[in-house]
Every structure is written in C-alpha cells, then in structure tokens.
PAZAPA-4460 file (N, C-alpha, C; in steps of 0.05 Angstrom, whole numbers, plus 32768, in hexadecimal, padded with zeros to 4 digits):
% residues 114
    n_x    n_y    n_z   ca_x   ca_y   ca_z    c_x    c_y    c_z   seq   type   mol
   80D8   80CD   8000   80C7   80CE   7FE9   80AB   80D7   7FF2     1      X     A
   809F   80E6   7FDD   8085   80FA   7FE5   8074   80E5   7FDE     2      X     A
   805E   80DE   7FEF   804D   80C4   7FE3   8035   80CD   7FD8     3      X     A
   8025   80CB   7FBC   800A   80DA   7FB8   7FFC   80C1   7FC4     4      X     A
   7FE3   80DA   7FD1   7FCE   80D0   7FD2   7FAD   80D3   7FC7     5      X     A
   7FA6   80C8   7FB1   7F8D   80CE   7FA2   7F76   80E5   7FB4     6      X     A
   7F79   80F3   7FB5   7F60   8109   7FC6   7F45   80FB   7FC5     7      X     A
   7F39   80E6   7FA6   7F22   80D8   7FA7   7F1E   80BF   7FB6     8      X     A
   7F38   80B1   7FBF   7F3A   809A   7FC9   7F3A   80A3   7FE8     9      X     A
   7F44   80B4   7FED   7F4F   80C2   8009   7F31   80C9   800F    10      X     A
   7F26   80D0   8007   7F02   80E4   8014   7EF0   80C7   8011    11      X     A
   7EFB   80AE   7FFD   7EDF   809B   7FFE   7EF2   8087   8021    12      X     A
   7F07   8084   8021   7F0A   8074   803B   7F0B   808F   8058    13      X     A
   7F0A   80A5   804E   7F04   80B0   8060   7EE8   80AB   806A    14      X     A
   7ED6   80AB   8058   7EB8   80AE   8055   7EA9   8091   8065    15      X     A
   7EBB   807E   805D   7EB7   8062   8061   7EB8   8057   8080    16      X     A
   7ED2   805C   807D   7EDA   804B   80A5   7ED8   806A   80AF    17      X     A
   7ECE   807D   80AE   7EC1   809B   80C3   7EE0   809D   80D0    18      X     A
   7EF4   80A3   80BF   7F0A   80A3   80CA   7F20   80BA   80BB    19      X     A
   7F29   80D2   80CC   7F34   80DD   80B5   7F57   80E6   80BC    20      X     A
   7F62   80D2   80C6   7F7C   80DD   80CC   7F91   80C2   80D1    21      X     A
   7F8F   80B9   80B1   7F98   80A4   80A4   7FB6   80A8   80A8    22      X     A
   7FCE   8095   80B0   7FEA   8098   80B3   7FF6   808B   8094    23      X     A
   7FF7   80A5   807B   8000   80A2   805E   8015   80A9   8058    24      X     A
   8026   80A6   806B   8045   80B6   8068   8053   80A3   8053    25      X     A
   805A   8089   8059   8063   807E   8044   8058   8068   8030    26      X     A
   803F   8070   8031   802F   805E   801C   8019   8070   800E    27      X     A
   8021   806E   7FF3   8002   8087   7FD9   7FF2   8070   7FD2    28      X     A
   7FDD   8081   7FD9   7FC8   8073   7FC6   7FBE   807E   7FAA    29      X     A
   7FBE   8071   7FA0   7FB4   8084   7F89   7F97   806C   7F75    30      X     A
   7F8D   807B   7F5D   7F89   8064   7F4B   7F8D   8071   7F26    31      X     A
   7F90   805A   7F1D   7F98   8059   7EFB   7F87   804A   7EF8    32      X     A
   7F72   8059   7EEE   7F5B   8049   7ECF   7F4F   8030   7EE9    33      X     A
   7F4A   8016   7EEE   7F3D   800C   7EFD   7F4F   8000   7F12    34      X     A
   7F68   8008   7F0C   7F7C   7FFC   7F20   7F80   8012   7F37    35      X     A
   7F7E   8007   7F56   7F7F   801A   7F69   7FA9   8013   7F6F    36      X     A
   7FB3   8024   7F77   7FD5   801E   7F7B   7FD3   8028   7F95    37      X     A
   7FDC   8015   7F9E   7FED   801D   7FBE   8016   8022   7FB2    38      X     A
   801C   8033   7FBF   803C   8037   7FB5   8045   8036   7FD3    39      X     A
   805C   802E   7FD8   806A   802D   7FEA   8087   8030   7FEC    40      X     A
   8093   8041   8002   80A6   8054   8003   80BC   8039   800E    41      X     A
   80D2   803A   8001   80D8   801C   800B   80EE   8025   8029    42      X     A
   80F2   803E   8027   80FF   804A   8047   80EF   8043   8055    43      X     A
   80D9   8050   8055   80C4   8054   8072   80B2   803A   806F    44      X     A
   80B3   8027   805B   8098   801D   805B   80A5   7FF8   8057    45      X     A
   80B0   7FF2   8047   80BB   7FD3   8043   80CC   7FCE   8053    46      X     A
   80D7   7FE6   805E   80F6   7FD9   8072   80EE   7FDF   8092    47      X     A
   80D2   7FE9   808F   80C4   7FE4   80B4   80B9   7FCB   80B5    48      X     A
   80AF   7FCE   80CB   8098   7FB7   80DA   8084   7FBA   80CE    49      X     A
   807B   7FAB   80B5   8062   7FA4   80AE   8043   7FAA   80B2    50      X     A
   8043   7FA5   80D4   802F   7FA6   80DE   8029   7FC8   80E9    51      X     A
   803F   7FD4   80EE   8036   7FEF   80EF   8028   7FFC   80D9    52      X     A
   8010   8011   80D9   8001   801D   80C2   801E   8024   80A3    53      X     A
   8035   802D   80AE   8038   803C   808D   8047   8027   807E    54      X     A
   8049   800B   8089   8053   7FF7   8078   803E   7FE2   8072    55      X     A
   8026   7FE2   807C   8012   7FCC   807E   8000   7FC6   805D    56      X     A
   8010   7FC2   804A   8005   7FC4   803A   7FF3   7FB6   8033    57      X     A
   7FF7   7F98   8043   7FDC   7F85   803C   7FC4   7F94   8043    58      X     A
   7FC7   7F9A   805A   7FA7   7FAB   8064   7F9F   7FC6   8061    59      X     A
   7FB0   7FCE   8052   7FA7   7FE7   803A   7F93   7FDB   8028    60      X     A
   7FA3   7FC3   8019   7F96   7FB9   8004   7F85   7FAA   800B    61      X     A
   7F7C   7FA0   8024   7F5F   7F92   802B   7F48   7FAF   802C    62      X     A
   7F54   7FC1   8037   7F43   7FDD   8039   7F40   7FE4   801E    63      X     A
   7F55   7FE3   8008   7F4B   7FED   7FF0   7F33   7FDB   7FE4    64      X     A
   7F32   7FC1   7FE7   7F1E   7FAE   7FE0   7F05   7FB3   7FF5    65      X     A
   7F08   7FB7   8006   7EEE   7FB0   8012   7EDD   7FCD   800C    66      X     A
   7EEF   7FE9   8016   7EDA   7FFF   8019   7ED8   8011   7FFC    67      X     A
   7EEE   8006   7FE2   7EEB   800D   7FCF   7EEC   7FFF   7FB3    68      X     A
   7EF5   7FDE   7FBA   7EF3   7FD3   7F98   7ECF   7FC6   7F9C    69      X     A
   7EC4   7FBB   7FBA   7EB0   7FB7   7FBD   7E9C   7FC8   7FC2    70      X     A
   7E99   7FE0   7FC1   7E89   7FF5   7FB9   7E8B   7FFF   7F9D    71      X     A
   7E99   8001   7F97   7E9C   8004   7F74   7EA7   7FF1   7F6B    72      X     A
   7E99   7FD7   7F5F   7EA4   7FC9   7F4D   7EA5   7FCE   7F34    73      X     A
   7E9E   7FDC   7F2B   7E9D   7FEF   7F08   7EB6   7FFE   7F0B    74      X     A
   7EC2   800D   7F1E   7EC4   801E   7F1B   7EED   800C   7F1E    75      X     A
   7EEC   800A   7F34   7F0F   7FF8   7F36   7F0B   7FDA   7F3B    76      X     A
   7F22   7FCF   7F3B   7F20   7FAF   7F38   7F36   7FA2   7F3E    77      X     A
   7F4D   7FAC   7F48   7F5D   7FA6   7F41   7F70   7FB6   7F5A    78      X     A
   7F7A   7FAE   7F6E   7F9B   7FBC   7F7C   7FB3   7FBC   7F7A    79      X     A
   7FC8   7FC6   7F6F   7FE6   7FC4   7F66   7FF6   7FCD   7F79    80      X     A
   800E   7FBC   7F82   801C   7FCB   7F97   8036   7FD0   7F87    81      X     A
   8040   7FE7   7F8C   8054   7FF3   7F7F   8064   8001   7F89    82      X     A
   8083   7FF8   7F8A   8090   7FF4   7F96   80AE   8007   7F8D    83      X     A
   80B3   801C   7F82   80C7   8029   7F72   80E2   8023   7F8A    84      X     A
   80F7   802A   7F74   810E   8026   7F7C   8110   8013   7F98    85      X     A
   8110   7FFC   7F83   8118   7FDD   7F9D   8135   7FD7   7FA9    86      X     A
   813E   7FDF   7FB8   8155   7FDA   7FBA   815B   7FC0   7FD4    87      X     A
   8166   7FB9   7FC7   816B   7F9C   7FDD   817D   7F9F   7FF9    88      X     A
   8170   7F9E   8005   817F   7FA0   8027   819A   7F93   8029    89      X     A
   81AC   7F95   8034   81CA   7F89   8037   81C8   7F79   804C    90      X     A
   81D9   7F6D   8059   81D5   7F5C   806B   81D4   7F60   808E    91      X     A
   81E9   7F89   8089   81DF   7F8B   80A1   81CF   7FAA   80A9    92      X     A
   81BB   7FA8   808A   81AA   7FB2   808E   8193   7FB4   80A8    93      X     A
   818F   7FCA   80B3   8177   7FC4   80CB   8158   7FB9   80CA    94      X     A
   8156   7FC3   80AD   813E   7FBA   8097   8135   7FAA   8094    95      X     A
   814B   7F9A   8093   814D   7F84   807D   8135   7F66   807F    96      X     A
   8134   7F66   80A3   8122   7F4C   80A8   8106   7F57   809D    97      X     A
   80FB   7F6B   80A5   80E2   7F88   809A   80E3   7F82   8074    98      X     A
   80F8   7F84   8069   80F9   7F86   804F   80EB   7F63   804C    99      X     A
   810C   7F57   8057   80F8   7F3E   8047   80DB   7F34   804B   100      X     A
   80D6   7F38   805C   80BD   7F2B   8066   809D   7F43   8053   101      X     A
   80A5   7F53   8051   809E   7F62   803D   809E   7F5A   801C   102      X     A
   80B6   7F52   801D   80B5   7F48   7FFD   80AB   7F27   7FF7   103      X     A
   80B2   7F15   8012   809F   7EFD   800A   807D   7F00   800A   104      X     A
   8073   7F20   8027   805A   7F18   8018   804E   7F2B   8005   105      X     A
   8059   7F3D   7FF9   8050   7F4A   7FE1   8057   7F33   7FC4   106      X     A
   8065   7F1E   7FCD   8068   7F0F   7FB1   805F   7EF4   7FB0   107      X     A
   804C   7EED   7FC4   803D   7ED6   7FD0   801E   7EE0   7FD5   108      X     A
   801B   7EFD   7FD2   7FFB   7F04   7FDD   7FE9   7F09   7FC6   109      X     A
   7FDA   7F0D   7FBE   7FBE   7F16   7FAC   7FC9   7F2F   7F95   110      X     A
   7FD7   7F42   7FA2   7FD8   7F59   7F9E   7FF5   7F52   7F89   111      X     A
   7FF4   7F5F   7F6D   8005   7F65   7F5C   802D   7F76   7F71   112      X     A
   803A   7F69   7F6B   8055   7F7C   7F6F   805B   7F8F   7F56   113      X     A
   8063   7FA1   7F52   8073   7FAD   7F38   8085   7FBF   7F4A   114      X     A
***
C-alpha cells in the first residue's frame, strides 16, 4: 500500500528537527480539518518491531504533538491513528507477537484507533 504523505506536514517536521530524510514507507501522514492522521500499512508497519522508524507510531505521534499540534494550537488538535484493512494474525503467523503488542498499545494509548 502507497502511504500519503501531507507535503505541508512533511516541510514543517522537516523544518523543525533540521532533518530531511524521514523513513515513510509504511506510515502517511496526512491532516483533515484539525485532525492530523498517521495511517499505517499493517504489512510493513503493525506486524514489525515497533521500535523500528516505519512501525513506531507512538513516536510519530509524540513528534506530531510536540513540533506541530504545539506550534499550532489553532490550527490541529487532535492525532488519529488509522489503521485500514485489519486483519488478524493466525497463530503461526511471523507477525503476530509485532501485531499484538501493536494492538494493545494503540488501544491503551492517548491516540484514537479507527
């Protein structure tokens, strides 16, 4: 899956942490009206290691709060993580420890699931 990434969101955390060669393969950023969306690719991104950049969604969404809902509070307010076509890992899925541990903390953390 092709992930968008907002070109306005992309140039302000570019602009921010002086950093421009962000690893977005399986996670879009985007935003709708004051809500910023992280989306995530559930191949490359729920059924890895967490802590690698293209599944790390908590610390996306601490970066979307810190270098963009706290610089523009007018402007967004709000992070949604969104998650298309969920499909549940089998048992001898390779994923699967990656998946769950993924899905307890996207449905235990701050940040909206859909």
């Amino acid at each position: 899956m092709k992930m968008v990434v907002n070109s306005e969101i992309l140039k302000i955390l570019q602009k921010e942490l002086d950093n421009n060669s962000f690893n977005l393969e399986s996670i879009g950023l985007d935003a709708q009206g004051s809500t910023l969306t992280i989306t995530i690719d559930l191949e490359t991104g729920a059924k890895n290691n967490m802590q690698e950049n293209p599944a790390c969604f908590e610390g996306w969404a601490i970066i979307l709060k810190t270098y963009i809902m706290d610089k523009y509070p007018k402007t967004y307010d709000k992070v949604k993580l969104c998650c298309p076509n969920i499909e549940l890992p089998t048992e001898t899925d390779d994923g699967r420890l990656h998946f769950n541990r993924f899905f307890y903390d996207s449905t235990n953390s701050m940040i909206g699931l859909q």
